[in-house]
N, C-alpha and C positions, 0 to 999 in steps of 0.2 A: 504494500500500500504506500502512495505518495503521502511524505509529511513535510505541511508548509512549514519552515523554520521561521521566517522574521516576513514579515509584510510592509508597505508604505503606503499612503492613499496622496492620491496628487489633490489638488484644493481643484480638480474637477469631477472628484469621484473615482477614476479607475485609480487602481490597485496595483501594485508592481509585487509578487512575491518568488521567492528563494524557496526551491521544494525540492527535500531528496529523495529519490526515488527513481523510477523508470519511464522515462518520456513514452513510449510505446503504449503504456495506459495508462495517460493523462488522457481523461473525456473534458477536451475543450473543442472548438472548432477546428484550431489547425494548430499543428505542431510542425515545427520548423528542425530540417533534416541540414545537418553540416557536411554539405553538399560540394563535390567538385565542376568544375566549368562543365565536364562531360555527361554526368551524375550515372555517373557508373558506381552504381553503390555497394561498393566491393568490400568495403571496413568501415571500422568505427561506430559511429550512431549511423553513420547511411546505412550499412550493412546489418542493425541490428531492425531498420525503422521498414528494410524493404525486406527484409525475412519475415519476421513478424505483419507485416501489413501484405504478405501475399505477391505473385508474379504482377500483379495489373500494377502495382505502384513504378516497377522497373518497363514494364512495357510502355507505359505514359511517358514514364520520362526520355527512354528511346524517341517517341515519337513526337516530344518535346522538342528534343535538341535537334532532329531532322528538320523541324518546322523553321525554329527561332536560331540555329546555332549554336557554340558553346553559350553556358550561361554568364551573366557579370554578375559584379559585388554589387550593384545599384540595382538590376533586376532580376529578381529571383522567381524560379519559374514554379509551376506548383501544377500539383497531382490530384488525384481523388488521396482518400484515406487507405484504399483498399478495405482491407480485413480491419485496419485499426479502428478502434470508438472513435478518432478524431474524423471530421466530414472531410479536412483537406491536410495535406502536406507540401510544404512551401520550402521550397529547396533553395538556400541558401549560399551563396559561394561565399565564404573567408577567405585571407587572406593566408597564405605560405610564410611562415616568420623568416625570416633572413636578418635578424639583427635590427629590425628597425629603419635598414637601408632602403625601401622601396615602400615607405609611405604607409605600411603595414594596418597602422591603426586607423588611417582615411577609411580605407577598406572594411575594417573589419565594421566601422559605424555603417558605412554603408551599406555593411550588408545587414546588420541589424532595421535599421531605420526601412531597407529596400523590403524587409519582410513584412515588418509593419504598416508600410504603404500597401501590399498584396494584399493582405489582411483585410484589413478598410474596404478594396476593392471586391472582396470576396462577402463581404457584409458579416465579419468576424465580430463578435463580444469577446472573446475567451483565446487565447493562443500562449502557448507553450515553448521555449526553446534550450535547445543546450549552450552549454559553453561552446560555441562557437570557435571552431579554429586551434583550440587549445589543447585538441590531441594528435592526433599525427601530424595537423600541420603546425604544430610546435609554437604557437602562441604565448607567450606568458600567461599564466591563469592569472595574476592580481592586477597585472596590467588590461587585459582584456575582461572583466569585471568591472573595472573602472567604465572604461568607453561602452561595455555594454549599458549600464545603469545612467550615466551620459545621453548616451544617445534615445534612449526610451522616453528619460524623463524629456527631453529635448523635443520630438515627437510629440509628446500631449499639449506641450507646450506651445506647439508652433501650430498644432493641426486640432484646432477646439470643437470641430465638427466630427471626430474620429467617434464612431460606430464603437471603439474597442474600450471593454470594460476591467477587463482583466487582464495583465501578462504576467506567464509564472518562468522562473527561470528552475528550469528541472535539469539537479544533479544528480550522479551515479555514484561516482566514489569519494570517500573521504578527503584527500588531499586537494580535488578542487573545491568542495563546501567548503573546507577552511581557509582557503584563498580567497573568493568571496566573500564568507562571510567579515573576515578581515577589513574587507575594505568596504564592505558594506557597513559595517561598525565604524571607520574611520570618517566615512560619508554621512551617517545619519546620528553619529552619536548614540 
C-alpha cells in the first residue's frame, strides 16, 4: 500500500505530496513513466510501469514515436493506462546527468512542468510521478527534488486555470525518500 509521508496545499487548493510506495498502483488519472526519447521501456520505472500495465502500453508508445518522432523534455507523449488503475500514462523524457554540463536541470523542469501541461490537456485532477531521471540516468536525487518541487509549485502558480488537484511524488526505495524528504524539510520547514 502507498503511504503519503508529508503533504503541502498551494493557497489555490491543490496538494503537492511525497508517497512511498509503488507508482504502478497509484489510482490517480495518470502517472508519469521516466521515459527515454524512444520509450522503449526496457528498465527502471518504464520497464516496471509497461510490465505491469500490459503489451498495449509499449504498443502505443511504438506507435507514438512513428507518429511524432523521438520524444522531448518539453513534450511528453502519453499512453492509455493499459492494465494499470491509472486512465493515462505520460511518458516523460529526463534528462542524462553529465555533471551538470549540458543544462541538465532546464531539462529535467521541463520535463516535469511538460507533464503537467499533458495532464491539464488530458483533463487530469490526480497524477503521480517518480523521481524522474534519478536512476539510471544518474541524476542527483537532492538536486533533482529540488527542481522537481520548483517546478510544480511554479506550474500552479503560473497556470491558475489548471484542472489539477493533486500531484503525488511516488517513491520506491529508501535512499531517494531520504533525499527528498531532506530537502523537502529544508524547503518547507
Amino acid at each position: 500500500m502507498n503511504t503519503p509521508l508529508v503533504e503541502k496545499k498551494f493557497p489555490l487548493g491543490q496538494s503537492l505530496q511525497i508517497v512511498q510506495g509503488d507508482i504502478t498502483t497509484e489510482e490517480v488519472d495518470a502517472i508519469v513513466n521516466a521515459a527515454n526519447e524512444h520509450l522503449a521501456h526496457g528498465g527502471g520505472v518504464a520497464w516496471a510501469i509497461s510490465k505491469k500495465g500490459g503489451p498495449e502500453i509499449q504498443r502505443e508508445s511504438d506507435a507514438w514515436v512513428r507518429k511524432h518522432g523521438p520524444v522531448t523534455h518539453t513534450h511528453p507523449a502519453w499512453t492509455s493506462g493499459g492494465l494499470l488503475p491509472a486512465k493515462y500514462v505520460i511518458h516523460a523524457v529526463g534528462p542524462v546527468w553529465i555533471n551538470g554540463r549540458d543544462d541538465e536541470d532546464q531539462k529535467l523542469q521541463d520535463a516535469v512542468t511538460g507533464s503537467l501541461q499533458v495532464a491539464d490537456e488530458l483533463k487530469c485532477e490526480s497524477i503521480s510521478m517518480p523521481a524522474i531521471s534519478t536512476g539510471i540516468f544518474g541524476f542527483p536525487k537532492d538536486r533533482a527534488a529540488g527542481i522537481i518541487f520548483k517546478a510544480i509549485a511554479a506550474y500552479f502558480e503560473k497556470n491558475i486555470h489548471s484542472g489539477m488537484k493533486q500531484v503525488r511524488i511516488v517513491l520506491f526505495d529508501k535512499s531517494t525518500i531520504d533525499d527528498f524528504l531532506k530537502i523537502w524539510n529544508m524547503e518547507n520547514g
